[in-house]
N, C-alpha and C positions, 0 to 999 in steps of 0.2 A: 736217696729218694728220687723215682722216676716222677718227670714232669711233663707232660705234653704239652708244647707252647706250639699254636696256631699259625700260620703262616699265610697270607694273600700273595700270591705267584706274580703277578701283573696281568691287567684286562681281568682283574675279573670282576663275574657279574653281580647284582646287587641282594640276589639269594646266598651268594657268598659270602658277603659284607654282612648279612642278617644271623647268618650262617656261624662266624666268628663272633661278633659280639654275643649270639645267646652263651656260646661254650665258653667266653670271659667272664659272663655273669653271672653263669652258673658253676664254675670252677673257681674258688676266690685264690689256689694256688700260684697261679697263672699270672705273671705282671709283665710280660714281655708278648711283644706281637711282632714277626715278622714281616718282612712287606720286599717286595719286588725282586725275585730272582734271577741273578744276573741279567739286567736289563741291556748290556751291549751283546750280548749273544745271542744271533739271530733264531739256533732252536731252543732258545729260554722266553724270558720274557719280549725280546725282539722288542725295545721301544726308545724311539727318540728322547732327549732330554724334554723337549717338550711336549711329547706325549707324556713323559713321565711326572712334569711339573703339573699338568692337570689331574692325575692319579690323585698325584701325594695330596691335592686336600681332600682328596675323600678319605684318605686313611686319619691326615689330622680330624676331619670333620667324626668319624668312626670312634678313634681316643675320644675327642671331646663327649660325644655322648656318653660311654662309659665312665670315664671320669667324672662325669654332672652326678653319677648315683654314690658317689664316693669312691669308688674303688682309682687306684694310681698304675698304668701303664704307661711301661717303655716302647717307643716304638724304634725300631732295629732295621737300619736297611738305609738305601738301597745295599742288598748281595752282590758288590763289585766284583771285578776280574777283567783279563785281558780278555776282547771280545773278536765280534766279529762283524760287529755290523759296521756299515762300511761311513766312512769319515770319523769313527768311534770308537774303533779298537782299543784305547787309552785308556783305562779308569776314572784316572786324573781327570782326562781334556773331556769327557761324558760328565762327570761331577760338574767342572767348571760351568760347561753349556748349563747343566741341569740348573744348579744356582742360578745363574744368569738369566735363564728362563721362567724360573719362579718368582725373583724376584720382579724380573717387569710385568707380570701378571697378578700381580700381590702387592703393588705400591710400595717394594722396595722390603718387605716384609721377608725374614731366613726364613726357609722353611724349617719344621720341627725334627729332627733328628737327632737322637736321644744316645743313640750308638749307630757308629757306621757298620754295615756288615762287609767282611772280603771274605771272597777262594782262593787259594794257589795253590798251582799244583808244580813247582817248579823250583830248580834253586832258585835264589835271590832273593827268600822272604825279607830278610831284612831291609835290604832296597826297596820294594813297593812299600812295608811300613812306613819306608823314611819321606816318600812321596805321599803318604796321604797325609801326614801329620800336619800340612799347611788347610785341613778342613776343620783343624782342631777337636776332634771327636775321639772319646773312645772308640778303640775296632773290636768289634767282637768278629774272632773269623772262625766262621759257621761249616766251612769248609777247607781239608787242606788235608793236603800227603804229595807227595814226588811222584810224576807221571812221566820225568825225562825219561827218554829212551836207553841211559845210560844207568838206570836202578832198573836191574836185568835179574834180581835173585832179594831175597828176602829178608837177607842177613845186611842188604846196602838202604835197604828199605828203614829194617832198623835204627840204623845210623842215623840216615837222614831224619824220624819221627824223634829221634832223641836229642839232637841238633834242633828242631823249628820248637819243640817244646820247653827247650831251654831258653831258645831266644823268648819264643810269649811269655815265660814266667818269670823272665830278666825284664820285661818294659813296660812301663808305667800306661803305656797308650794300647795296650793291648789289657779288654776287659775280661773278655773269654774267649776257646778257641776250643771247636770240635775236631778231630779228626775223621777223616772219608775211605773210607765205611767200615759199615759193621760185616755185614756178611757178602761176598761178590764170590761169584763162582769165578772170573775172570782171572784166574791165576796170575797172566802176564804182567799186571797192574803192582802184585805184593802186596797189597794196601790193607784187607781184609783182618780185622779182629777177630772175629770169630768163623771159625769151621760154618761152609753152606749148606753144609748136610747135617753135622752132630751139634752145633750151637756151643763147643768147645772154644777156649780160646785158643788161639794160631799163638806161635812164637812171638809175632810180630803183638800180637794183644795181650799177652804177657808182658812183654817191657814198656808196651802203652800204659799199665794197669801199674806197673813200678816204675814209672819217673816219677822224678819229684815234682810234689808241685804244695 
């Protein structure tokens, strides 16, 4: 079963926010909302931990309304990664602030994070796992494939999706995990499941489609 679950980018406006909640409460499929896309990446959501801490209660404030009508959503995010904006590049040390920021704006109150969300596009997935597990959150990671410069051909690409999806289905703190993308004309990358033109699967979406899980 295909499910389209909604997503708030960062900044966005409150036609947005109006915008998501009708397609929650008009869709009873739907119990997950994403929220704030890589926020330490300047051409993503580009936002300090405390711009981010003000955000997040409008998304708590958001759940809560839907929630009052009965219906139960998760909310999913921040979309961590290593970034770029500058004193923030960390995951980690961006969480830390963010925390840190919400709580003195909130009389000491966690903010609500249901599932953390990560990217990675690199080796080492297991290492950033073992770094976020001091947030104590399920990771649902919403994005991920190898972009090193050293997965040069399709068949190393391979490897490496059947390695990171072994690790997420070996550990307890990993809730879900997509892989990135489905169709990319962008050859050099490998990454694509399916053909950009015929909608076939690629070699590489074939052994996506037969790992275990």
């Amino acid at each position: 079963q295909t499910v389209y679950l909604p997503m708030l980018w960062g900044n966005d406006p409150d036609t947005e926010y109006a915008a998501v909640k009708e397609y929650i409460l008009t869709h009873p499929e739907v119990d997950y909302l994403l929220v704030l896309n890589e926020p330490n990446l300047t051409d993503q959501a580009n936002m300090t931990p405390q711009q981010a801490a003000a955000e997040w209660v409008k998304y708590e404030q958001l759940v809560a309304e839907i929630e009052s009508t009965g219906r139960s959503i998760n909310l999913v995010g921040p979309q961590m990664t290593w970034g770029t904006l500058t004193g923030f590049t960390d995951p980690v040390f961006w969480l830390d602030s963010f925390y840190a920021w919400y709580r003195a704006a909130n009389e000491g109150r966690e903010p609500r994070i249901d599932y953390l969300g990560f990217h990675w596009y690199d080796f080492g997935l297991e290492q950033q796992l073992d770094r976020l597990q001091k947030f104590g959150k399920q990771i649902w990671i919403t994005e991920m494939a190898n972009w090193n410069e050293a997965i040069d051909t399709e068949a190393k690409q391979i490897e490496q999706m059947r390695a990171m999806v072994a690790l997420c289905e070996s550990r307890d703190d990993v809730f879900r995990y997509a892989w990135f993308t489905g169709r990319w004309a962008d050859a050099d990358r490998h990454t694509a499941i399916f053909e950009s033109d015929t909608g076939q699967l690629t070699a590489l979406g074939q052994a996506y489609l037969e790992a275990p899980y």
